[in-house]
C-alpha positions in Angstrom: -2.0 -127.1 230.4 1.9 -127.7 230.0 3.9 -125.4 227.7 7.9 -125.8 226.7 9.6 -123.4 224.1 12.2 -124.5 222.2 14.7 -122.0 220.3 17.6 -122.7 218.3 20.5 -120.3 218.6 21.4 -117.7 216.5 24.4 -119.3 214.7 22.2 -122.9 213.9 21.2 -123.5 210.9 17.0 -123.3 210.3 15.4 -126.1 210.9 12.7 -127.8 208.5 9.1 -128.1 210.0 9.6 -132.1 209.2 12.5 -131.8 212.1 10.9 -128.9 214.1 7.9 -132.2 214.7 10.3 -135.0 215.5 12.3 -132.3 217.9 8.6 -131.9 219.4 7.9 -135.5 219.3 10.7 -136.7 221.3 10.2 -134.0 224.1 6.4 -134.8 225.0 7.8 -138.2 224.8 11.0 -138.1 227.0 8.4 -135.7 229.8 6.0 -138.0 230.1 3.5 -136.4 228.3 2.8 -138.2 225.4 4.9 -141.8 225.4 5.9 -143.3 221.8 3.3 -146.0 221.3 1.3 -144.5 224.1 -2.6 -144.3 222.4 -4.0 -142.6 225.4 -0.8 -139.8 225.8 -2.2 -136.0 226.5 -3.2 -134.3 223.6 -0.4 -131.9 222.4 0.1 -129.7 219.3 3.4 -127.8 218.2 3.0 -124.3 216.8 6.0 -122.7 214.4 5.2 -119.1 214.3 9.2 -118.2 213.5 11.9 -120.0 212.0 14.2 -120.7 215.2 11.9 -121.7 217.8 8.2 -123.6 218.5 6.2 -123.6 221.0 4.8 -127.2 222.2 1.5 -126.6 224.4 -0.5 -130.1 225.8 -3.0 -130.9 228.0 -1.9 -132.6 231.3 -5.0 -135.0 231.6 -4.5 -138.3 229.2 -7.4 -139.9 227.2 -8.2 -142.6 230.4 -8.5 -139.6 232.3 -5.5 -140.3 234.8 -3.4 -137.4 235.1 0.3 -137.3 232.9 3.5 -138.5 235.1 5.8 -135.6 234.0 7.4 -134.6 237.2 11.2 -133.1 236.7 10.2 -132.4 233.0 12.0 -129.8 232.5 15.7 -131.9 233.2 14.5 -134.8 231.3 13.8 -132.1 228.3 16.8 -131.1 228.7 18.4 -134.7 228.6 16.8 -135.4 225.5 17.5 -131.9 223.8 21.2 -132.3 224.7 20.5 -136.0 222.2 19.0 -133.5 219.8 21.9 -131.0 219.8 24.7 -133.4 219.1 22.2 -135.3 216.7 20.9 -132.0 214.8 24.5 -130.6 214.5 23.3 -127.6 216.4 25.1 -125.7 218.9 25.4 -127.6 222.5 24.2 -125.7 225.3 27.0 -126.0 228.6 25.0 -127.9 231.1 25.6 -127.9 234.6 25.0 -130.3 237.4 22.3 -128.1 239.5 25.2 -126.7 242.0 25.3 -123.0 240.3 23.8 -120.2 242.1 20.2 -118.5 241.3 20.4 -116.3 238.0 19.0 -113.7 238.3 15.5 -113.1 236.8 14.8 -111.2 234.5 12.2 -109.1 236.3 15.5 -108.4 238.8 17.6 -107.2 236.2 14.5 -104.8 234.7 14.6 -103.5 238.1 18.7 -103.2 238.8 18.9 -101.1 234.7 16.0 -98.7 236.3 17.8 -98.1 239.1 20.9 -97.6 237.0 23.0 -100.6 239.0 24.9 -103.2 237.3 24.1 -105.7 239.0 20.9 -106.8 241.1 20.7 -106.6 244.5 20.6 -110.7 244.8 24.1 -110.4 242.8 26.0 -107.6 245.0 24.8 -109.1 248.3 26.3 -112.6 247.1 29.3 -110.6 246.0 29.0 -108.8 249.6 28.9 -112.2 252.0 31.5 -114.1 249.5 34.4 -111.4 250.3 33.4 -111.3 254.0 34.0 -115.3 254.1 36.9 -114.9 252.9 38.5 -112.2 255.2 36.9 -113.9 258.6 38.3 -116.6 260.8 35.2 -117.2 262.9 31.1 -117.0 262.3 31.5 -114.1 265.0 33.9 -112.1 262.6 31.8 -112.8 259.4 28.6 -111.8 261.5 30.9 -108.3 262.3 32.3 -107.8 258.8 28.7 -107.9 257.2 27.6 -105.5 259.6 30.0 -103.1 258.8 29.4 -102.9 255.4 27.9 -99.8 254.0 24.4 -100.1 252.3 24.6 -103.7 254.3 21.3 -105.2 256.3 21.9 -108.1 258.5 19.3 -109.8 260.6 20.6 -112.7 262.6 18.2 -115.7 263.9 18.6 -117.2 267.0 17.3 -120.7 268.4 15.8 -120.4 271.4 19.5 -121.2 272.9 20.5 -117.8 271.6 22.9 -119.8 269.4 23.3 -118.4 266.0 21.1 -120.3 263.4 21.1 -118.4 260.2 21.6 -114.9 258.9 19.2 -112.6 256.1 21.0 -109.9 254.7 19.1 -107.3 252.5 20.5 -103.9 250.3 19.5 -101.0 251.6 17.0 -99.2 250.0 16.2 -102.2 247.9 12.3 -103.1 248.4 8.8 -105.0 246.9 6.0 -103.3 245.7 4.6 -102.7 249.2 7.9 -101.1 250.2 9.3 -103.5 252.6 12.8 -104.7 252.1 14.0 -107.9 250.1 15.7 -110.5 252.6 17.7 -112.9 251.3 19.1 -116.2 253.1 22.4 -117.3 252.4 21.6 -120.4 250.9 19.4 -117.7 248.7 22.3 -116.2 247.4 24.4 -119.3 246.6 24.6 -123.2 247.9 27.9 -123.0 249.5 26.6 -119.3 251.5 23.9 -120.9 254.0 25.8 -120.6 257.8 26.2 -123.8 258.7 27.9 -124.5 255.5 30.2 -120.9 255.8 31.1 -122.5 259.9 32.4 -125.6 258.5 34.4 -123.5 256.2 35.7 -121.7 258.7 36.3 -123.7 262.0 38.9 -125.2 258.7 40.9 -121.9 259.6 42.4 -122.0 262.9 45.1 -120.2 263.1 48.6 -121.9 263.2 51.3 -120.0 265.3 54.7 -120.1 263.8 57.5 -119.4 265.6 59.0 -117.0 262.7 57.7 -114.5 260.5 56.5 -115.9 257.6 55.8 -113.3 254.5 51.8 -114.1 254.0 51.9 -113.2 250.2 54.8 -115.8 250.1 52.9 -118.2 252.3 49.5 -118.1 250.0 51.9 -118.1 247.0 52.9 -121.0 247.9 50.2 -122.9 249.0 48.6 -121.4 245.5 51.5 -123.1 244.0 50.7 -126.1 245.2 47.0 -126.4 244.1 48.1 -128.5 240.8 49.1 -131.1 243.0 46.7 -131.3 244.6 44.2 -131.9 241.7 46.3 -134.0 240.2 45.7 -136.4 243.0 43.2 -139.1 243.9 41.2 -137.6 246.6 38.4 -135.2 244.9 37.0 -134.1 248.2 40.7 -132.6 248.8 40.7 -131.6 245.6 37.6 -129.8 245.6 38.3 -128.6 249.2 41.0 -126.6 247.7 38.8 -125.4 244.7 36.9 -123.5 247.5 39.9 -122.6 249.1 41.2 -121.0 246.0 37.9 -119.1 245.3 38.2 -117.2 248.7 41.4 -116.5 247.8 40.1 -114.5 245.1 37.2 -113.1 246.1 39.9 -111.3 249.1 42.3 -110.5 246.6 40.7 -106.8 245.0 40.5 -105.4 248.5 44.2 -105.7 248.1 44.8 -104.4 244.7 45.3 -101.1 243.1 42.5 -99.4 242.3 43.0 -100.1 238.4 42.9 -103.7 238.1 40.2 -104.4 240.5 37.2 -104.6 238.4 39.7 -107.4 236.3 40.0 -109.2 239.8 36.5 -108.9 240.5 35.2 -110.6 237.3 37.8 -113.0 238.1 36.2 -113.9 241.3 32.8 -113.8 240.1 33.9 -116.4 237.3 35.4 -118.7 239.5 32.3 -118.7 241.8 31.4 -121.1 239.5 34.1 -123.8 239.6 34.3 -123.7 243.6 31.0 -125.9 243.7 30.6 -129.4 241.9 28.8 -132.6 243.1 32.1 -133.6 244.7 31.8 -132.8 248.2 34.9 -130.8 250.0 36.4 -132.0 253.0 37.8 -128.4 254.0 40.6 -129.5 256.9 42.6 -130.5 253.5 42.5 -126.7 252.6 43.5 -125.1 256.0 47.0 -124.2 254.7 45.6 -122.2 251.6 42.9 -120.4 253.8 45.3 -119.3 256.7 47.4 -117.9 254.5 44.4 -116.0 252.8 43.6 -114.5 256.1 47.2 -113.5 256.8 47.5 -111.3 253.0 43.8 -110.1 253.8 45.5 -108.5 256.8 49.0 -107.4 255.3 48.9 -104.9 252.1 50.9 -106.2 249.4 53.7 -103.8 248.6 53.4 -101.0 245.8 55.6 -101.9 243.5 53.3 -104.9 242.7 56.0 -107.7 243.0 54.2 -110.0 245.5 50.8 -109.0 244.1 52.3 -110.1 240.5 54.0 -113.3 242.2 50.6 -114.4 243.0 48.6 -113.9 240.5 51.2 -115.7 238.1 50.9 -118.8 240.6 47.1 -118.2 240.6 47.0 -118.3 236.6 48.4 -121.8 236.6 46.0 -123.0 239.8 43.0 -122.0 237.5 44.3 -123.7 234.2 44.8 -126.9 236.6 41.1 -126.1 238.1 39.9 -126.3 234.1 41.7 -129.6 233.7 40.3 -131.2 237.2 36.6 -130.7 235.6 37.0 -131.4 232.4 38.4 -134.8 233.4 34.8 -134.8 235.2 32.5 -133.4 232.7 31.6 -130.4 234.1 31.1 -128.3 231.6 30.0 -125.2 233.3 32.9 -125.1 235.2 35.2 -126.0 232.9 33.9 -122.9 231.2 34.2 -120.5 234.3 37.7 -121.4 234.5 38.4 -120.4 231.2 36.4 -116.9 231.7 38.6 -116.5 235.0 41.8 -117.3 233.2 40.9 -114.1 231.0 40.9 -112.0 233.5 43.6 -113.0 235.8 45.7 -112.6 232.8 44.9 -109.4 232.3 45.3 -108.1 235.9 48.8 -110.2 235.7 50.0 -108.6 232.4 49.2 -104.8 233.8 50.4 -105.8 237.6 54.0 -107.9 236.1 55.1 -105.5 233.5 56.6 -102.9 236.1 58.4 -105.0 238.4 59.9 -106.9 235.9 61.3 -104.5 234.1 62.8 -103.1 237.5 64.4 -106.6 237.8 65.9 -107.0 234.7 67.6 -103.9 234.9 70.0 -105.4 237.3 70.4 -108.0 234.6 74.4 -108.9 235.9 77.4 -109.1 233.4 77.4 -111.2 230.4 79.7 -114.3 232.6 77.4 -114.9 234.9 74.5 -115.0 232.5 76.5 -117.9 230.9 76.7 -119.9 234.1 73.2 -119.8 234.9 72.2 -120.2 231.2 74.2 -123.8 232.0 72.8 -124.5 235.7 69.1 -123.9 233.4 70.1 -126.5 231.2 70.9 -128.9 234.1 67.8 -128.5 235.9 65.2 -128.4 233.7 66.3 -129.5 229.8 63.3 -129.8 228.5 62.4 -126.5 229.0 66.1 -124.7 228.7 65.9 -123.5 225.2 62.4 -121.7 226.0 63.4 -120.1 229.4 66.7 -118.6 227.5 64.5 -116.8 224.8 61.8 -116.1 226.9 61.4 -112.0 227.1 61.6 -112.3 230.8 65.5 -114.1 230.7 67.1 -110.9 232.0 64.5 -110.8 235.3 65.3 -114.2 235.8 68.7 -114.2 235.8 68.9 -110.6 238.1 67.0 -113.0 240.6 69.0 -115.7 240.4 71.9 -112.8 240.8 71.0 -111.2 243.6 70.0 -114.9 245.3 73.6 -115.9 244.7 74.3 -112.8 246.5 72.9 -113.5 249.8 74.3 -116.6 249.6 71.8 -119.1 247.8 72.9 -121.8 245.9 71.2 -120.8 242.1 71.7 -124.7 241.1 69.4 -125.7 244.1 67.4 -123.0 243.7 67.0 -123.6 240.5 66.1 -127.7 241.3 63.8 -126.5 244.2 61.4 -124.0 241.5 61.7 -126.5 238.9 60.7 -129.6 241.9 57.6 -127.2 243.1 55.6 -127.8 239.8 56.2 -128.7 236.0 56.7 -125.6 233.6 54.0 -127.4 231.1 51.4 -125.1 232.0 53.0 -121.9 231.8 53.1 -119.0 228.8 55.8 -117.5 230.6 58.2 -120.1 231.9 61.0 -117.7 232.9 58.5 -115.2 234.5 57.0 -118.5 236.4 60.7 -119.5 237.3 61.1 -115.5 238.5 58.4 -115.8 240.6 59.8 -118.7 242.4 63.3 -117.4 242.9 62.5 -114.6 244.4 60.2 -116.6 246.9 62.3 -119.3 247.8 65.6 -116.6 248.1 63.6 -114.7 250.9 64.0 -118.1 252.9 67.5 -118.4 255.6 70.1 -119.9 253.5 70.1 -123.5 254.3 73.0 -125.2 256.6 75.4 -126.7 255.4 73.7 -129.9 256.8 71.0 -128.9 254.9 72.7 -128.7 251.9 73.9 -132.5 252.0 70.4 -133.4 252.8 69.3 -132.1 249.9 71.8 -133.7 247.6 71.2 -137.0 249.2 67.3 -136.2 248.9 67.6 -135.5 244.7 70.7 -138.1 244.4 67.6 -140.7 245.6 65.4 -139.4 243.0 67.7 -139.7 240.5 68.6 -143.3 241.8 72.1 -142.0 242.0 74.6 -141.5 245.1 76.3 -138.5 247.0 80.2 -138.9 246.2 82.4 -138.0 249.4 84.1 -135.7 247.6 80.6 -133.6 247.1 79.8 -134.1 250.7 83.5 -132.7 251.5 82.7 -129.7 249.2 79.6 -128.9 251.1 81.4 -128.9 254.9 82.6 -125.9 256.3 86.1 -126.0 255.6 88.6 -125.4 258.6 90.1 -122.3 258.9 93.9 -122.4 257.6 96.8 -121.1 259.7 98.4 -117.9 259.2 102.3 -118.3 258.1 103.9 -115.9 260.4 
């Protein structure tokens, strides 16, 4: 025997037993089981015992005795209920393309609510081996890192070599009806979790020695930053390399965090699981910048004033409304809607994380002739988006940064050109806390040489399709020292 339910949702309008039959009609047709025009199709019969669902049961032998061909029923069902929805004027389910993890059933969720957990084991051990990929640099170190987590079983499997081949890991305490424990592989918990799929990830994370000390939180900032660009590109493998990336970066990022916007950075992660994976397959190496630096901030607490953490998640808000944009351009729904979810939440953490810092900032907002001549060097650099950045509630932190830059000897016009050059402003609710964010990165940098300085005009004179003038190359040499009248 074959059964399918079908149900409408709640907010659909009910359905007339005339179309409840033609719904019916085309499903045994598109599985297989009963062909239009087919006079020896399985025998099937469609009962309506509520008004928002049926339930279609048919034999699986046909009238010449040969058995139905319905194999992968259930997508092609879903094919040609996805005709139905758009068709019917009902609500259209988000489809995926078969990359999502296991949900979990709902026998597994009976047992997690009578053992008063929130989630089910097969949930929190995904949860578990996610974070631990994103803190390790080597299959060793994730093997270590699972180990040491509390309430954490790991069983390892060897080839005869003694090279690793997989791993199991199983919740304590967590067992079948004959009391043994629940093991799950990694490719259990989620696609993108079996090892040899977490090695390739990682052999992308070799550390890079640099010869100076570069701020991690500013370093995956940065590379953070950057993400729109990359999806903006040609190269999806890249593009989705950096997806993947970006997800570890968030799955790390609560360890890091106060204690009161964790659970907002957790749901965060958990959301974006989702839009790491698509059929596009990721060619990591393109990613190694983004996942060193994750390892680095993993290893350095952010400060408690919140700044740096606040600094990221503002560039992290824009990665995932550029993430959104990258699937919808490729129809994948449930990412596209994952994104959106995560969006929620990082704002949130953002809003509670931001506030404090800058209203610290703007504080030092300087005197009233200063605000003038950056209110001008805005205008220059970025017109389009002057008249918003003035009025924008977070002005006064802007132009303290760009105070303080000019301070330790920045130029706040280049500055200004550099933030402005690093990404468009389109995206952002916030454009002067965006612009905030980016000052106070790029000022932690050495102030550039004055060789640097003419570089840089003859670099954004090209891009312009203008020329340097001697007079500004003059300006930018170190002037000789003048001799003393005696």
């Amino acid at each position: 025997m074959w059964h399918c339910s079908i149900r409408a949702t709640k907010t659909d309008r009910h359905l007339s037993d005339e179309e409840w039959g033609d719904i019916a009609r085309r499903i045994v047709a598109a599985t297989g089981i009963a062909p239009d025009g087919d006079p020896d199709g399985c025998r099937w019969v469609a009962v309506r015992h509520a008004p928002d669902h049926i339930h279609i049961a048919a034999s699986t032998v046909r009238a010449d005795l040969r058995t139905a061909r319905h194999w992968n029923d259930y997508l092609t069902a879903d094919r040609e209920l996805a005709a139905v929805e758009k068709e019917y004027g009902l609500f259209q389910v988000i489809r995926g393309d078969r990359t999502a993890a296991k949900r979990p059933t709902r026998a597994a969720q009976e047992k997690a609510k009578r053992a008063g957990q929130a989630r089910t084991a097969r949930e929190h051990l995904r949860t578990t081996v996610r974070t631990a990929v994103a803190a390790a640099t080597s299959t060793e170190e994730f093997v270590h890192l699972l180990e040491r987590t509390d309430g954490i079983l790991v069983d390892i499997k060897h080839f005869p070599s003694g090279d690793v081949r997989g791993y199991t890991v199983a919740l304590n305490g967590d067992v079948n009806a004959q009391q043994k424990l629940i093991w799950y592989s990694g490719s259990e918990l989620s696609p993108d979790l079996s090892l040899p799929k977490i090695r390739k990830r990682l052999e992308a994370t070799d550390p890079q020695h640099s010869p100076r000390r570069v701020n991690p939180w500013h370093q995956a900032t940065a590379a953070a930053e950057r993400i729109p660009h990359h999806l903006d590109g040609d190269d999806d493998a890249a593009a989705q390399a950096h997806l993947a990336a970006f997800g570890e970066a968030l799955d790390a990022l609560p360890m890091q965090a106060p204690q009161e916007i964790r659970p907002q950075l957790w749901q965060a992660a958990e959301a974006f699981e989702r839009a790491t994976r698509s059929r596009v397959q990721a060619e990591h190496q393109h990613a190694r910048a983004l996942r060193i630096a994750v390892r680095a901030m993993v290893r350095e607490p952010a400060p408690k004033d919140g700044a740096l953490l606040a600094m990221f998640l503002d560039a992290a808000i824009l990665a995932v409304i550029a993430a959104a944009r990258w699937h919808q351009l490729r129809h994948h729904d449930q990412q596209v809607a994952a994104a959106h979810q995560t969006l929620i939440h990082l704002q949130a953490a953002y809003e509670q994380t931001a506030t404090a810092p800058l209203t610290a900032l703007a504080q030092r907002r300087p005197p009233q002739q200063i605000v003038e001549r950056h209110i001008l060097l805005i205008r220059q650099a970025m017109p389009a988006h002057a008249e918003q950045v003035v009025e924008d509630l977070a002005f006064d932190a802007l132009t303290a940064a760009l105070a303080t830059a000019e301070k330790d000897g920045h130029d706040p016009k280049q500055l200004l050109q550099q933030a402005t050059d690093e990404r468009a402003l389109n995206d952002a609710r916030s454009p002067a806390r965006v612009l905030t964010w980016r000052i106070e990165r790029l000022s932690t940098r050495s102030v550039p040489s004055d060789r640097a300085r003419v570089a840089r005009m003859r670099s954004a004179a090209r891009r312009q399709g203008t020329s340097v003038s001697p007079a500004a190359v003059a300006a930018s040499q170190p002037q000789p020292p003048q001799a003393r009248r005696r």
